[in-house]
Residue, then its C-alpha position, 0 to 999 in steps of 0.5 A: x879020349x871022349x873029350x878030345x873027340x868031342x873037341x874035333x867034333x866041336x871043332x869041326x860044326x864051328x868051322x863049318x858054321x864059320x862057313x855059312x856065315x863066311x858066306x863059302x860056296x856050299x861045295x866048300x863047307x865040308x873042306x873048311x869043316x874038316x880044316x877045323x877039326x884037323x887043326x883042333x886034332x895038330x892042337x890036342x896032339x902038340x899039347x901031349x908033346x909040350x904045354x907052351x902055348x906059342x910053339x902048340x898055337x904056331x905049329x897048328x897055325x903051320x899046319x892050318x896054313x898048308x892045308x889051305x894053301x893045299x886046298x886053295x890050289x886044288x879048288x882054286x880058289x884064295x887060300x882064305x877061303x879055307x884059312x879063316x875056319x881053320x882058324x876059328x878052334x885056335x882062338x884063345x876065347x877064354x883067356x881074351x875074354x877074362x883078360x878083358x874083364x880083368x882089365x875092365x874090373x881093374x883085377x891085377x891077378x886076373x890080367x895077370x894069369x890070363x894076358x900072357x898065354x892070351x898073348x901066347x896064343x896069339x902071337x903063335x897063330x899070326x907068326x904061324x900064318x905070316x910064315x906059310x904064306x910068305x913061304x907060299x908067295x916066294x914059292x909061286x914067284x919063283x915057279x913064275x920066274x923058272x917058267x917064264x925063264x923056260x917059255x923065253x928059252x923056248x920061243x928063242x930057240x923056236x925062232x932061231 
């Protein structure tokens, strides 16, 4: 328990830290701070659930997702303000790391216990992204489309 509060909390400064050096707007860091930590704790919850990578990875990218987009209409700013320190806990590190070093040292078993959750993870998050925003895109079309389908109703009946 001790070390998961010490992960959301880890989570939580390095999203921040992300921030700063994202350069966000000051009055912002403590959302992309708490983005982090929320995506860590969806992570740690998803790990009691099951320990396949691209199903915990794609969720909490899921989740990361709409909490930014969420944010992002509140604040109004662009979703990626608060989408990329969201992202910066799920990175694999360690796996991508040795997997490199794998590749480098030329060490079959190494590339080979450390590629596929490697690809695993990373493949979760970008599909978790890719559908939330296609999701949020088509979402803001179609409330465009009903409003200017309205706003023409509207100005006909107005004029007739």
């Amino acid at each position: 328990m001790m070390e998961a509060v010490k992960l959301v909390v880890c989570s939580f400064f390095s999203s921040l830290g992300f921030g700063i050096v994202f350069r966000i707007e000051r009055k912002y860091l403590l959302v992309a701070g708490l983005s982090g930590a929320l995506t860590r704790i969806v992570y740690l919850l998803l790990l009691q659930v099951t320990s396949e990578m691209f199903i915990v990875c794609f969720l909490s990218a899921v989740a990361a997702s709409i909490f930014s987009e969420i944010m992002a209409v509140r604040t109004k700013n662009p979703s990626t303000v608060f989408i990329y320190p969201s992202i910066v806990p799920l990175l694999p590190g360690g796996t991508l790391y040795y997997s490199i070093v794998g590749l480098m040292l030329q060490d079959s078993e190494l590339i080979a216990a450390n590629v596929v959750p490697c690809i695993h993870s990373l493949a979760g998050l970008g599909i978790g992204f890719i559908v939330i925003s296609i999701f949020m895109h088509y979402r803001r079309t179609y409330r465009f489309r009903m409003r200017r389908k309205l706003l023409g109703r509207f100005a006909k009946s107005a004029q007739g």
